[in-house]
Structure formats: structure tokens, C-alpha cells
N, C-alpha and C positions, 0 to 999 in steps of 0.2 A: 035386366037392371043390375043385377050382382055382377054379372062378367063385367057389365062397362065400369063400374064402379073402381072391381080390380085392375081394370085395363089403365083406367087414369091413376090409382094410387101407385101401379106400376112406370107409371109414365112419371109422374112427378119425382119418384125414388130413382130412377135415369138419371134426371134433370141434377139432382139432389148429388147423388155418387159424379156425374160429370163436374158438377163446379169443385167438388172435394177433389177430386185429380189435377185440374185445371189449376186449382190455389198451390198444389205439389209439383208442376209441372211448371209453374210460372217465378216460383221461388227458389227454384232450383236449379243453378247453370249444368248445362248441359244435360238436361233431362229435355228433351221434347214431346211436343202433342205428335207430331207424326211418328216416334217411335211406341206410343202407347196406342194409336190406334191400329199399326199394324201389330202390334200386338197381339190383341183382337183375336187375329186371323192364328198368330203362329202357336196360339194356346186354344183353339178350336172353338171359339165364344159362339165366334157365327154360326156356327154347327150346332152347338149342348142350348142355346136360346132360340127358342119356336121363334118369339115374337121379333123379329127383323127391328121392328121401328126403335123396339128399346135399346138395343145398342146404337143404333144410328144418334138418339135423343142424347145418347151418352157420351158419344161423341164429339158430335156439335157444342153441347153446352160446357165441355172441357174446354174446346178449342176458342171460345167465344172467351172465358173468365180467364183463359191463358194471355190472349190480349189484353185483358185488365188489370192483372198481375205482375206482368214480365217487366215493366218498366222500375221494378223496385227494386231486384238486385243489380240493374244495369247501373241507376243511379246511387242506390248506396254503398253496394260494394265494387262496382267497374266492371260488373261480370254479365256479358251482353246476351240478348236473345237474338239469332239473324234478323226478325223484326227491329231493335233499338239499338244495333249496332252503333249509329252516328248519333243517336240520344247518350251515348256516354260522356261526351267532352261537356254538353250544355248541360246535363245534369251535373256533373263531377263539380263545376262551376259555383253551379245553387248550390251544392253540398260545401262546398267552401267559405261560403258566404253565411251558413246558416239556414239554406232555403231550398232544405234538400226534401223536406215535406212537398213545396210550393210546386217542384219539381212534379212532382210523383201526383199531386193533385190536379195539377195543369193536364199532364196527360189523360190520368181517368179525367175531366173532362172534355179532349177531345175524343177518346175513345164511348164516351157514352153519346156526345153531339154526332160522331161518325156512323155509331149504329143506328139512333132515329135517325137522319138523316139517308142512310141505306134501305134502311126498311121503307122508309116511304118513296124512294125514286124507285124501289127496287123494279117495279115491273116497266120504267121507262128504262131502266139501265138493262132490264132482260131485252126488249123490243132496239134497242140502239147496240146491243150487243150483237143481234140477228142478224143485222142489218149491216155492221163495220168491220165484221170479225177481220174477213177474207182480205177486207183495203190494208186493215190496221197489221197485220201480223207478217206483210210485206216490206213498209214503213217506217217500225220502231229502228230498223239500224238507223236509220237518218237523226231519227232525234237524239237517240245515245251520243249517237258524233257529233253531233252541234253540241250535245251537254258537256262530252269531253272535251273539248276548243276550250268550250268557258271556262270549266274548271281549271287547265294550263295556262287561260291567259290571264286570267283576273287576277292573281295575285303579283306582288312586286316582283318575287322570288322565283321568276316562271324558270328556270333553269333548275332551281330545285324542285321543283313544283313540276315539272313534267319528268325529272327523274324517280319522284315516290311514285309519277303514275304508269309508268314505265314499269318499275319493278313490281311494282301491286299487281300489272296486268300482265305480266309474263307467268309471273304465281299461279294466278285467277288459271290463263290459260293451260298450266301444268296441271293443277288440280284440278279442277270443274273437266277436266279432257281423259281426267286416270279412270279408276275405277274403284274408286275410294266410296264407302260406302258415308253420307252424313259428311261429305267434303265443307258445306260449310260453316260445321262447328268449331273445327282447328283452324281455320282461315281467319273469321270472324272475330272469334276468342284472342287471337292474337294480335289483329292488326288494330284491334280498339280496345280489347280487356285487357291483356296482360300486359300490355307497353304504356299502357295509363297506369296503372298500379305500379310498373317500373320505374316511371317517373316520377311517380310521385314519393316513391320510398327514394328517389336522390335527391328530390327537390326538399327532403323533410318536410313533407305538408302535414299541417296540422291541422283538425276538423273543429270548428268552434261548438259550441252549443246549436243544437238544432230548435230553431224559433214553431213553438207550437200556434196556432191561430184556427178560427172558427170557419174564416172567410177569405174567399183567394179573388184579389184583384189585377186584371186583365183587362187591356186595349181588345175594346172588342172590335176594332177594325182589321188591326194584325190578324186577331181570333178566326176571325170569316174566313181574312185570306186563307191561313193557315186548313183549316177546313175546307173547301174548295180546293185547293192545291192536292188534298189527299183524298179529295173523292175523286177528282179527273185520275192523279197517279192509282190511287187504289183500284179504279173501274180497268185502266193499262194493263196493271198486273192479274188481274182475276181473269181476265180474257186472253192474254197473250200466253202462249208457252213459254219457259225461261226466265220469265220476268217476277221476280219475288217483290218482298215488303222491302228490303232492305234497296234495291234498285229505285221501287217506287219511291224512297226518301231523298235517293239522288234526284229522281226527277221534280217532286216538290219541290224541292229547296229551290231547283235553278227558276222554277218557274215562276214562284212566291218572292218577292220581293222584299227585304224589309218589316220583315216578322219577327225579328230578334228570337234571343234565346225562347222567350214568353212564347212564342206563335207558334217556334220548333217544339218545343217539347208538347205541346197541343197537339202538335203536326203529329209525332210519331207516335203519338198513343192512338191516333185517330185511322193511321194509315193502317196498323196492325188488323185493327179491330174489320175496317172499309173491304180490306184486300180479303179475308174471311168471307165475311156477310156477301161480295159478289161475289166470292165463287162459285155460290150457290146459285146465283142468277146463270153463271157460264155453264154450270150443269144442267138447269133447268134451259136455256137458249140451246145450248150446244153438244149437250150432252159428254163435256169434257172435263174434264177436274183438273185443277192447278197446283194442288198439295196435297200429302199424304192422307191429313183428316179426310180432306172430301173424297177421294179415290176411295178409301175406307167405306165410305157413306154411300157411294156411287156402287160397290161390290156388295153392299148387304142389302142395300134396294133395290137392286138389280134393274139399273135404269128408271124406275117407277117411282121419285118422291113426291112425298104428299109436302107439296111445299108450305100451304098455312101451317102445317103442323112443323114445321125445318123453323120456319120465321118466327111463329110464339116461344120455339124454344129459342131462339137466341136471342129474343125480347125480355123473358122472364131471367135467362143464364147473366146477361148482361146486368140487367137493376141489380140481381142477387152478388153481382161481382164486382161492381162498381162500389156495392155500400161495404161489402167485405176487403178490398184494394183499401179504402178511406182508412177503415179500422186498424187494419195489418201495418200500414205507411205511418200511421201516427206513433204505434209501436216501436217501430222503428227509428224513429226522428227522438222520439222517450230516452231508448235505451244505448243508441248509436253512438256516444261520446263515452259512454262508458266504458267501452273496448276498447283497447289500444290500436290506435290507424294504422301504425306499421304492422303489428303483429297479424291485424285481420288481409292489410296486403298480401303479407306473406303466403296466412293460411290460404288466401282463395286464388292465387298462385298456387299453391301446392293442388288444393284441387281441383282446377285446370287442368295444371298436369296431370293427375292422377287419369282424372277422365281421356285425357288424350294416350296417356300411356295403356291403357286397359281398351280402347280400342285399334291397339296396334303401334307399330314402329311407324311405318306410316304416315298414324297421323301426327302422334308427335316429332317426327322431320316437318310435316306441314305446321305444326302448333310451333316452334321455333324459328322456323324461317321466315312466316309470319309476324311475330312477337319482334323479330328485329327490324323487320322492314320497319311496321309501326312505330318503332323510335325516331324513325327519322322526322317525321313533324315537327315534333315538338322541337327534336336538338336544332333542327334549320328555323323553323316558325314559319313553317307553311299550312295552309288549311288541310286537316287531317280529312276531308270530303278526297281527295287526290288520294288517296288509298282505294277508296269506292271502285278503280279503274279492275279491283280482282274481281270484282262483276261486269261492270259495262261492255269491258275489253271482250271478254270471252260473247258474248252476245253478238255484240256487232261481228266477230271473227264467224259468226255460227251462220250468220246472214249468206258468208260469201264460199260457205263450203258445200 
């Protein structure tokens, strides 16, 4: 009766210590979940801790509250996580407008609509994963190239607009082909963070009062769609190798129709969360892992998870980070106008670089070369999704080698 008792007091104190990293890892650019779980390993965790499951529980429910967090620096400062990459510009938007909370709320609720919603398909998404792996993992170039056509031809500007995706995706294929460690931190950071703060510091934007409110109103039709679009892309990415959150919003978007900003910013708090919560299914189906956390989890269980006890954790990780996102976000919308806009561009510019430069020359060659490409959107006014190609491109090339 005593051991179990400690067993659970020790399990909840996981759970507890995971969401506190998870709040530090999701507010913090450049700080990732999958550099703290292999962590883990390179400080001997897994070794000095008998009990296997509690680092796993610490993990997961980091990785889980990291999803419900990350979308707050992407929208209030422009400092992206590869999950909300393409949430910058529709956030950036509501932040302009005053409705840079509405932002940040919209997504915690697709990101809490995305995990019940995974938990309870989750063992038809395990049995349909079993079942498509091998059709599906042959396939995905087909649909990336139908996405890329759409992307160059839909706007006016297709001449400009297949020249960002051009230079995005010769990028994509120079990096993601090096041996760069964390390749998509300087990629990402520049071709949606730090060319949106550059513009914005020439455009003189100025951030109005951020509107506080109880209650967030949503078209719940877009809403569905918006959800639907990121459980089919998020079940894509948790199963396919190469295929991250940031892809899967490429492929939402082309597929979801007519969801406005409202449905996007749902989308990608929901996508984050979706792509997470099945990997655990592709582990349990396949016994393969799709990201650092899970591989983490995959090496301390040694094959063997106790999945009810994987899923209560990231049912309980989730509530607990959902209410604590709400709190943090409103803080922010509070005190956000009180700082100077330029100056906070500047500083989180500065620390972009900083982080890019303290991982090498390298990366920040990649964090610059990046950073310029990104301007080009804006200066032509083509859909900044035409960058997205420093992913797709390298994918589909990966098909035909």
C-alpha cells in the first residue's frame, strides 16, 4: 500500500516537473522539447532513475503543455516554434488589431479540441495506421506536389510566387541535406520570425491596446473544418517519417477551405498538439517514433509502453496547460503595450541571433540567408505559405533518391 502510494505521489511529481519545463520550453524561442529530452540521456537520467516510467511521464507531459504554450511567443513576439511557424503572420494580424489574446485563445482551443479528439480515435487511428503505413509512406510525394502547384498557382503574383518557392526550397534542400544539427531552428526563425519583426520595424507598426474579454467567439463551421483538416494532416505526420507539424499546416491549409484567420489559428494550435498525441499511436502500431520526445520515450521503455498510463498523462498535462496557456496569454495581452514594439523587435532579434550564433557559424549563415529570403513576401505581397517549399521541396526530392 506505501510503495503504491509513493509510486503515484512520484508519478504526479513527473507530471508536475513536466508541465513546469514544458511552460519554459514553450516560452522560450529556441529552447526545444526535443533538446531537453535528449537531454535526459546525455546527463545519465535514464541510468541514476530505477523507475523508467517517471522520466517517460516527464516527458510526455512537457511535450504535451509545450503544444499549449508555443503559440504565445510566435504571436506576441514573432518568435516561432517549427510547430507555428505559419501562425506568425495570422497571429501578428490579431496582435494588430488588438486581438492578440483572441489569437492565443483560439489556438488553446483547438489544441485542447485536438487532444480529446485524439484520445478518443486514438485506437481507430492505431488500427488504420497498421493497416496504411506501407500504401501511405510511398504516396505522400504525390500529395506534396499537388500542394506545391497550388501554392504557385493560386496567387496573382505566380511569377513571384514560384520564385520565394524556388529559393525556400533550394535552402530547405541545402540544409535539411547538411549536417547541421536542429537545421530547423535557423530556417524557420528566419523565414517567418525575423523577416516579420523586420518588417515590421520599417513599416512602424504600432501595437494598440490589447482587448481583454471573458469569452471567444467562433464560426463553429470553420472551427470543425479547421479540426478535421489537422487530425487527417496531424495522423500524416505522426505516421510518415520526414513529415513534421510545420508540413502538416501546409497541408491543412491546402485542404481546409475558407477558414479564415479564426479557423487557422485553431488549426495550428490543434495540429501541434494532434501530431504529438499520434505519435504515440505510431509507436504503439509501429513501434517507430516521429520526434525527439517520443524516440526519448521509445529508449526508456524499451519498446514496452503502458499506453493507458502515456494517454492519462497527456489528458491530465493538457487540462493542466490549457488553464495555465489562458492565464500566461492574458498576462501578456495586460502588460504587452507597455513595452516599446520596436525595442522588443529589436531585443528578440538580438536573441535569435544570439541563439543562432552560440550554435555555430553555420547556423547563423542558415539564420540569415533565411531571414532575407523571408522578406521577400511581404516586399512583392505574395502568400508567405510559398516559403513553406524549405520543407515540401526537400520531401518530395527524398522520394526520388
Amino acid at each position: 500500500m506505501v510503495a503504491m502510494l509513493v509510486t503515484f505521489l512520484l508519478s504526479v511529481a513527473s507530471i508536475l516537473l513536466g508541465v513546469l519545463f514544458g511552460i519554459i520550453t514553450g516560452l522560450t524561442p529556441g529552447v526545444h522539447v526535443n533538446t531537453i529530452s535528449m537531454l535526459v540521456f546525455s546527463i545519465g537520467l535514464n541510468i541514476l532513475i530505477t523507475e523508467k516510467s517517471l522520466l517517460a511521464l516527464f516527458i510526455i507531459s512537457m511535450a504535451v503543455t509545450h503544444t499549449f504554450l508555443d503559440t504565445i511567443p510566435s504571436t506576441f513576439l514573432g518568435a516561432p516554434d517549427t510547430g507555428t511557424a505559419l501562425g506568425v503572420l495570422p497571429g501578428h494580424r490579431y496582435l494588430l488589431k488588438g486581438f492578440g489574446l483572441q489569437a492565443v485563445k483560439l489556438s488553446i482551443i483547438g489544441s485542447v479540441s485536438g487532444l480529446l479528439l485524439s484520445i478518443t480515435l486514438y485506437y481507430w487511428f492505431k488500427t488504420v495506421t497498421s493497416v496504411l503505413y506501407n500504401v501511405l509512406k510511398t504516396k505522400i510525394w504525390l500529395l506534396l506536389t499537388l500542394i506545391s502547384v497550388f501554392i504557385i498557382l493560386r496567387p496573382d503574383k505566380k511569377f513571384e510566387t514560384f520564385i520565394v518557392y524556388a529559393l525556400s526550397g533550394v535552402l530547405g534542400l541545402i540544409v535539411l541535406n547538411s549536417y547541421v544539427n536542429n537545421p530547423l531552428q535557423p530556417l524557420l526563425s528566419g523565414l517567418f520570425g525575423a523577416s516579420t519583426l523586420i518588417y515590421s520595424l520599417k513599416s512602424n507598426t504600432k501595437i494598440p491596446e490589447q482587448k481583454i474579454f471573458k469569452f471567444t467567439r467562433f464560426n463553429t463551421k470553420k472551427l470543425l473544418k479547421a479540426l478535421a483538416g489537422a487530425q487527417f494532416s496531424g495522423f500524416l505526420t505522426a505516421i510518415l517519417p520526414g513529415i513534421g507539424a510545420s508540413q502538416a499546416a501546409v497541408i491543412a491549409m491546402m485542404l481546409t477551405k475558407n477558414i479564415g484567420d479564426q479557423g487557422f489559428m485553431a488549426m495550428i494550435g490543434s495540429i501541434t498538439t494532434v501530431n504529438f498525441v499520434l505519435s504515440i499511436a505510431a509507436l504503439h502500431a509501429l513501434n517507430k517514433a516521429r520526434n525527439g520526445a517520443i524516440i526519448a520515450v521509445q529508449k526508456i521503455l524499451a519498446g514496452k509502453p503502458n499506453i493507458a498510463l502515456l494517454l492519462a498523462t497527456v489528458l491530465i498535462s493538457g487540462c493542466l496547460a490549457s488553464v495555465i496557456a489562458l492565464k500566461i496569454s492574458v498576462l501578456f495581452a495586460k502588460h504587452f503595450t507597455k513595452v516599446s514594439y520596436p525595442k522588443l523587435c529589436i531585443a528578440v532579434l538580438l536573441l535569435l541571433t544570439i541563439i543562432e550564433v552560440a550554435q555555430g557559424l553555420t547556423h547563423l549563415i542558415i539564420f540569415l540567408t533565411s531571414t532575407a529570403i523571408g522578406l521577400l513576401p511581404a516586399a512583392w505581397k505574395v502568400p508567405r505559405t510559398s516559403a513553406m517549399a524549405c520543407l515540401l521541396l526537400p520531401i518530395i526530392t527524398w522520394n526520388f533518391s
